[in-house]
N, C-alpha and C positions, 0 to 999 in steps of 0.2 A: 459639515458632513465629515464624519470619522470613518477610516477604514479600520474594519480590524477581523481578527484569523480564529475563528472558534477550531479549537481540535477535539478529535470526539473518537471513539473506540468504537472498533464494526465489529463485533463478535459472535459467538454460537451460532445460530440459523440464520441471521441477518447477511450470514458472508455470500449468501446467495439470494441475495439481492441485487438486482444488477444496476450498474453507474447511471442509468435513466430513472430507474424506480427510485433509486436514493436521493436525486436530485426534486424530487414529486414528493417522497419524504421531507427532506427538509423545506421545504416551500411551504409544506402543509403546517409543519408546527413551527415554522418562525410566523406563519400568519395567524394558526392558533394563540400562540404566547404572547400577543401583540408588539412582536420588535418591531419601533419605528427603520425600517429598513428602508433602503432605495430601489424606487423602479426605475426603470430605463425610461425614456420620452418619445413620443412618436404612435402613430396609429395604432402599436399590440404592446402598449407597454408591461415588460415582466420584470420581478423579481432578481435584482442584481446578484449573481452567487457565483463563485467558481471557485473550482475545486483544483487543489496541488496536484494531484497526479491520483489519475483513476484508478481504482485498487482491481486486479485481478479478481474473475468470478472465482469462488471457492475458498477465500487467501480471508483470515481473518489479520485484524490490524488494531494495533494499538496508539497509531501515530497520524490516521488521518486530518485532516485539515480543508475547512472551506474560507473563504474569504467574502465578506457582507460589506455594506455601509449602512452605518445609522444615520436619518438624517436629524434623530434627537440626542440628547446626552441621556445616558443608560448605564447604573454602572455595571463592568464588566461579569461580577458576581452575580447581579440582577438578572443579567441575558443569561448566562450559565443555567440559573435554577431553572428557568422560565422554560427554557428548550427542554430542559430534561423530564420538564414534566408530561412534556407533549408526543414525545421521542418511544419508540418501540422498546421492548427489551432486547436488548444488546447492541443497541447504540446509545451511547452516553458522551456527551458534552464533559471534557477534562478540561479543558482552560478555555479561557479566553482573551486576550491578548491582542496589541499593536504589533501589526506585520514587522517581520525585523527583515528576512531577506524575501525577493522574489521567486515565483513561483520557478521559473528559470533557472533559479540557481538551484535547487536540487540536483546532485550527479550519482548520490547512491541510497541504497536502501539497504537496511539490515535484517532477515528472515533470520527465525528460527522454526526449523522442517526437522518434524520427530517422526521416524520411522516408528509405526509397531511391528515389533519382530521376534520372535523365540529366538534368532539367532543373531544377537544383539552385536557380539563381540566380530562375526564374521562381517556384517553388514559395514562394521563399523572401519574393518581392514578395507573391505572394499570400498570404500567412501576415500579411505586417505589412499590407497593407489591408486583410485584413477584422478584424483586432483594432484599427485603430486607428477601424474604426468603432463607434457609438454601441451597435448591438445585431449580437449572433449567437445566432440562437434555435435552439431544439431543444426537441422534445418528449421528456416527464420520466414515469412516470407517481408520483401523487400521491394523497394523501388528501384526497376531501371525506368531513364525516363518518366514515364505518365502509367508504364505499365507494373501492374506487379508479378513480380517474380519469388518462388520459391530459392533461396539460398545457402548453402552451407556455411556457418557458422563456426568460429573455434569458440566456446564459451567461458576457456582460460583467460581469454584475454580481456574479459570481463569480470574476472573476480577480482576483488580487491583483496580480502582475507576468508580464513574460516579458521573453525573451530569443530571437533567430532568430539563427542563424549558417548560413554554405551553408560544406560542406568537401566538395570533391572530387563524389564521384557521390551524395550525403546532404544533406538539409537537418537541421539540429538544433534545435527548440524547449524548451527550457527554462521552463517556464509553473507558475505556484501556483496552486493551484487552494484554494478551500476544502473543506473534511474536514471529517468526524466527525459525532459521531449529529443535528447541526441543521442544517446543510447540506455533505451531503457531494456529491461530482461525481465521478459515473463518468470517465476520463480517455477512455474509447472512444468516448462518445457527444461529449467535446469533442473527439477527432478526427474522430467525422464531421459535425460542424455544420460544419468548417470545409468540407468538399466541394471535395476537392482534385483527384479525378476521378482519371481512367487514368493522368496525368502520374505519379504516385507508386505504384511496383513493388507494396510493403509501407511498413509503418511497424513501428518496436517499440518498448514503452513501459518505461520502465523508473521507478520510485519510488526519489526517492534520499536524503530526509528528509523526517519527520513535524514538525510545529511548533506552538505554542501562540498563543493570539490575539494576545499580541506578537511572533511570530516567533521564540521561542528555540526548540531543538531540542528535540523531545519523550523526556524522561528518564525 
């Protein structure tokens, strides 16, 4: 039995799809495309899968990732073609690969969030003053105890980097946020802490690498 990590791209309408539908999704076409896969044992046996970190409804991504076992030898090109032929448009199968690290070890994520705006240059002033200030808070909600609580947050102290660029009628920020099951950051709620108002049409978000607490790319 081999484990191994298909990554695949969740894009245009599929980004509203949610993490239950997508999981009913791929069940359907690893069982269409005949991957000898692993079921679990015991009286409801299902479909072995889990997934690196759930992607935010609305957030398209370029870097997601599930994890299977085969319990036959398949080559990894073979499973690749096979999904994709089963698979919606704009979900596509990009690799597939022997897990390098665990899911675990995810601690960031890299968005890029493009503002549409006429007022491209101003958004884009405002984007770099309130990051280069001290705090941008937002309320999170949280666990005291068993119970949950609404919390304020500073969400500086969750950025690892960024980057602002203004092209034409868009501002583009480029921002790392950190990930994963210890502190992960919704990317929607770091868009609206920034409170960019009516100046900005839309924004879309898109995920364009997952990364480990050094910064390599999540394998």
């Amino acid at each position: 039995m081999q484990n191994v990590r298909v990554f695949f791209e969740k894009t245009g309408m599929t980004k509203y799809i949610s993490h239950l539908d997508l999981m009913r999704c791929m069940t359907r076409a690893i069982k269409r495309a005949a991957i000898p896969a692993w079921y679990t044992e015991g009286f409801n046996p299902h479909l072995f899968i889990t997934f690196a970190l759930p992607l935010t409804l609305g957030v398209e991504s370029l870097c997601e990732s599930m994890d299977i076992r085969l319990t036959e030898e398949m080559g990894f090109e073979e499973v690749k073609n096979r999904l994709n032929v089963n698979l919606p448009d704009g979900i596509r199968i990009t690799n597939v690969a022997v897990p390098v690290y665990k899911a675990n070890d995810i601690a960031f994520a890299e968005y890029k969030i493009t503002f549409h705006t006429r007022k491209n240059e101003k958004i884009k002033n405002e984007i770099e003053e309130k990051l280069l200030c001290d705090e941008l808070l937002a309320e999170k909600m949280g666990k005291q105890g068993k119970r949950k609580v609404l919390k304020t947050i500073n969400l500086k102290e969750f950025v690892n980097s960024y980057s602002v660029i203004s092209l034409n009628d868009k501002t583009v920020l480029t921002v790392v946020l950190t990930a994963g099951s210890k502190n992960n950051i919704n990317p929607n709620l770091f868009v609206d802490a920034l409170k960019l108002g009516d100046d900005v049409d839309f924004c879309e978000i898109l995920k364009q690498k997952m990364m480990t607490e050094d910064l390599k790319s999540f394998e």
